[in-house]
N, C-alpha and C positions, 0 to 999 in steps of 0.2 A: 622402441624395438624390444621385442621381447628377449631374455636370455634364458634358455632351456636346462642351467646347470644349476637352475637353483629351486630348489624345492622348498613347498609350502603347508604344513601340515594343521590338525584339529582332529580333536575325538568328542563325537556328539551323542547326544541322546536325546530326542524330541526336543530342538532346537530349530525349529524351521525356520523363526523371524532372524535370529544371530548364522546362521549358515548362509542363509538366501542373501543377506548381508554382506558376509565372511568373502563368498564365490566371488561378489559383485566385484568388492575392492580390490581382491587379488588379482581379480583376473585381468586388471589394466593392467599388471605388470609383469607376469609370468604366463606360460602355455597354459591351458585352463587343464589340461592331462598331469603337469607339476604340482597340480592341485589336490593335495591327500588327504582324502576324508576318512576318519574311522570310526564306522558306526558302530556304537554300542547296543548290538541287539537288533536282529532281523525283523522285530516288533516295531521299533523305534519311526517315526514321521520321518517323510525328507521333504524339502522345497522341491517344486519342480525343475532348478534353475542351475541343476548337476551335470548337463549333458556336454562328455568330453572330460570331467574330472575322472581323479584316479578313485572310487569310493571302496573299500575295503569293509564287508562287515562283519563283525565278530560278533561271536558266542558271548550274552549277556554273561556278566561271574554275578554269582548271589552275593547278595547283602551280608557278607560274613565279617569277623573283626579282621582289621588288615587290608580292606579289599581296596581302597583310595590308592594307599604305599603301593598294591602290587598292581596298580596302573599306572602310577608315574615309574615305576621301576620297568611297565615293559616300553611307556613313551621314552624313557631315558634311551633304550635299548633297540626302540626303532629308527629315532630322531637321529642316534649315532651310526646307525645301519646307514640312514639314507647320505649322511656328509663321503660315505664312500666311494659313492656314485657322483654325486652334488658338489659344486665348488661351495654352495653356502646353503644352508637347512634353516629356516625359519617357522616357528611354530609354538601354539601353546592352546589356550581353552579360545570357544569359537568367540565371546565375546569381547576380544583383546586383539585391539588390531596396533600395527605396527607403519609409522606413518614419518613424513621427511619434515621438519619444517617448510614453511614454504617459503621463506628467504631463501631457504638454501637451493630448492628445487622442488617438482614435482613427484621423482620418481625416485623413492627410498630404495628402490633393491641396488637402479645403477649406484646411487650414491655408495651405497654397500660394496658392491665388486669395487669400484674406481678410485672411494676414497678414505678404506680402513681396509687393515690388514688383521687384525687383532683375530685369534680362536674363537674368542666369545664376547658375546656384546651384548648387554643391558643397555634397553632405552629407556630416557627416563619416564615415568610414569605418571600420567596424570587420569585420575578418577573422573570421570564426566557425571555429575549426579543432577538429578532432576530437585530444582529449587521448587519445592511445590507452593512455595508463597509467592513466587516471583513467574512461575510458568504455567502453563498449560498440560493438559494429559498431553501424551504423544501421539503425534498421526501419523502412523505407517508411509501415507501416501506424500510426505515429506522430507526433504533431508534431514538427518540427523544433526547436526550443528547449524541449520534454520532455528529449530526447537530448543534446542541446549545449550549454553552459552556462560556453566560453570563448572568449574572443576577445582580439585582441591589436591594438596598433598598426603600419597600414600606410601612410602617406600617399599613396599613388600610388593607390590604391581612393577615397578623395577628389575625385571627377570631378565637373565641370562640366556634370552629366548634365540639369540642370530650365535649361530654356529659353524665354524668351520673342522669342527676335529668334536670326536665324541666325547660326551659327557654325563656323567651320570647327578639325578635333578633331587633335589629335594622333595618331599610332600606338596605341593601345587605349583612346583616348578620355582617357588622364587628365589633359591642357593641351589649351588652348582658343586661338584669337587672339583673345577677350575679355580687354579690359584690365583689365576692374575684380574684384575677388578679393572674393565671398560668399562665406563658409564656414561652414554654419551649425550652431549648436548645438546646436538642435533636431529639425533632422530626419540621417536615419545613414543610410549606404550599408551595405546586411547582404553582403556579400560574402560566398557559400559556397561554394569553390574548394574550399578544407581541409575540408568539410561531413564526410568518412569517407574511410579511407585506402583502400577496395576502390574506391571509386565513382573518388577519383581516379588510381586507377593507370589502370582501364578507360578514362577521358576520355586521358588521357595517350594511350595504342595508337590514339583514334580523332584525337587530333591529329599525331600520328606518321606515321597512313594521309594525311591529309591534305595533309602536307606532300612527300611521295613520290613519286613518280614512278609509273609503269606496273612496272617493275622493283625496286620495293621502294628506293627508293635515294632518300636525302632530299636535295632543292633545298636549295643555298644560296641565303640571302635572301628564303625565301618569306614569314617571320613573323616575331615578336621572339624572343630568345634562350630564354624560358620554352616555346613550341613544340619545341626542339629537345633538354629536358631526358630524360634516358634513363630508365627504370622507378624505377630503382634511385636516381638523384637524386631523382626527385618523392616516391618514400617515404621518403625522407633528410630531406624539410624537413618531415614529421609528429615526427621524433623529435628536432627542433630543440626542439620544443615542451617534451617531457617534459626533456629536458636541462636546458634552464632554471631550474628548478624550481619549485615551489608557485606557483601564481596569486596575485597581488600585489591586494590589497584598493586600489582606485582610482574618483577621482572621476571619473565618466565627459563632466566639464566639457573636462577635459583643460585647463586654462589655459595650462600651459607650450608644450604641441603646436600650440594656435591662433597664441600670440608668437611661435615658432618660423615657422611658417607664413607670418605677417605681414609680420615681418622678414626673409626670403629672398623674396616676393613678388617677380618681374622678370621682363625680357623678354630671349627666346632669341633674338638676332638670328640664327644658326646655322637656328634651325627657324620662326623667323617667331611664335614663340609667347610666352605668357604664363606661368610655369609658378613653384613655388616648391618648397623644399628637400624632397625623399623622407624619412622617417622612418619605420624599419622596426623596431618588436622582437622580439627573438624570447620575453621572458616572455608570459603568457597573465594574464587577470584577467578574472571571475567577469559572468557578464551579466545586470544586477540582474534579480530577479524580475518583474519589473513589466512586464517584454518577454515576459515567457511565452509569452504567447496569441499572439503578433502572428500566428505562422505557424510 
């Protein structure tokens, strides 16, 4: 049953394959019209598979220094608009979905209203990357975790994204100026960045266009440092993976990663924020079976 007081948001840019995606998932579990899309740029592509969302599009901003910050400064400022209206705001880039385990249940939002109270709530994060020694490209016309079937630790995909009271986000959302640190263990941030090495070198070119000038010539300080990685870096961090080696059998509690967490939990007086210790590995471990279906 769907509940209409909870809102669903993303801000795209010629992302049809992660949108067309994005619509599908959510819309099992909220009205497809609590579904808020903000397009960046009346130029920008859509999927055909919008009808009934709420899509808002805005005035591209130029590639000027700054120009990332004063888009998470106005998603801070819309995200927080919408919890006025909304018993719970959920949201962040369109490749980042937010998913229940399935021990626990099917349906992450009800688990959300029924069984946490918290303002804000980081789920935990797991990287989904494409083992290009152990898989195949991806085929559209298949589920996503048919194909994929590893993922790794990233703490920084860990975001503050489930909201019930406004908050103001850091540079790509992953610290919050909320002081109190949810991190829960039940529900995962599916991050598919690393999703196929074709899909992201193509994203790569169209953040590259982005960040550029009229003359092909890229702005300093438009984005974080991951905007300004060359072809040839971003296919470099696929083969991080297979270097590694073998996926490591792990409990996906992670106990040691949440103490970790716990224990570096502080406040950046530098950025005004709340934030705790990044935790990156480069081995990959296996995505229990029980996730199959999700999407």
């Amino acid at each position: 049953m769907f509940n209409d007081k909870v809102a669903v948001w993303t801000m795209v840019r010629n992302e049809n394959f992660f949108l067309r995606l994005w619509v599908d998932y959510y819309s099992r579990f909220v009205p497809r019209q609590n579904l808020f899309i903000l397009v960046d740029g009346a130029d920008s592509e859509l999927p055909d598979n919008l009808e009934g969302c709420t899509v808002i599009v805005l005035p591209q901003d130029d590639p000027s220094p700054g120009w990332d910050q004063r888009r998470w400064n106005f998603l801070s400022s819309f995200a927080g608009s919408l919890t006025l209206r909304y018993n719970v705001v959920i949201g962040g880039d369109v490749d980042e979905l937010v998913a229940l385990d399935p021990e626990i249940g099917s349906d992450p939002i009800r688990y959300i209203l029924e069984e946490t109270t918290a303002d804000v709530i980081a789920p935990f994060a797991i990287d989904l990357v494409h083992r290009t020694d152990l898989e195949d490209a991806f085929d559209p016309s298949r589920g996503i975790l048919e194909q994929r079937s590893f993922g790794r630790i990233n703490t920084l995909y860990s975001k503050p994204c489930i909201l019930r009271k406004p908050v103001t986000w850091s540079l790509g959302q992953h610290f919050s100026s909320n002081p109190d640190r949810v991190l829960s263990d039940k529900l995962f941030l599916f991050h598919l960045k690393y999703l196929d090495n074709g899909m992201l070198i193509e994203r790569q070119q169209e953040r590259l266009q982005q960040i550029s000038n009229p003359d092909a010539k890229m702005v300093d300080g438009v984005a974080g440092r991951g905007w300004y990685r060359t072809l040839d870096q971003i296919s470099d961090e696929l083969k991080v993976f297979a270097d590694a080696g073998p996926p490591r059998q792990v409990d996906l509690s992670f106990p040691h990663i949440h103490k970790k967490l716990r224990e570096t939990w502080a406040f950046d007086k530098q950025e005004g924020l709340w934030r705790h210790a990044t935790i990156r590995r480069s081995w990959t471990f296996p995505i229990p079976e029980r996730f199959k279906a999700l999407f």
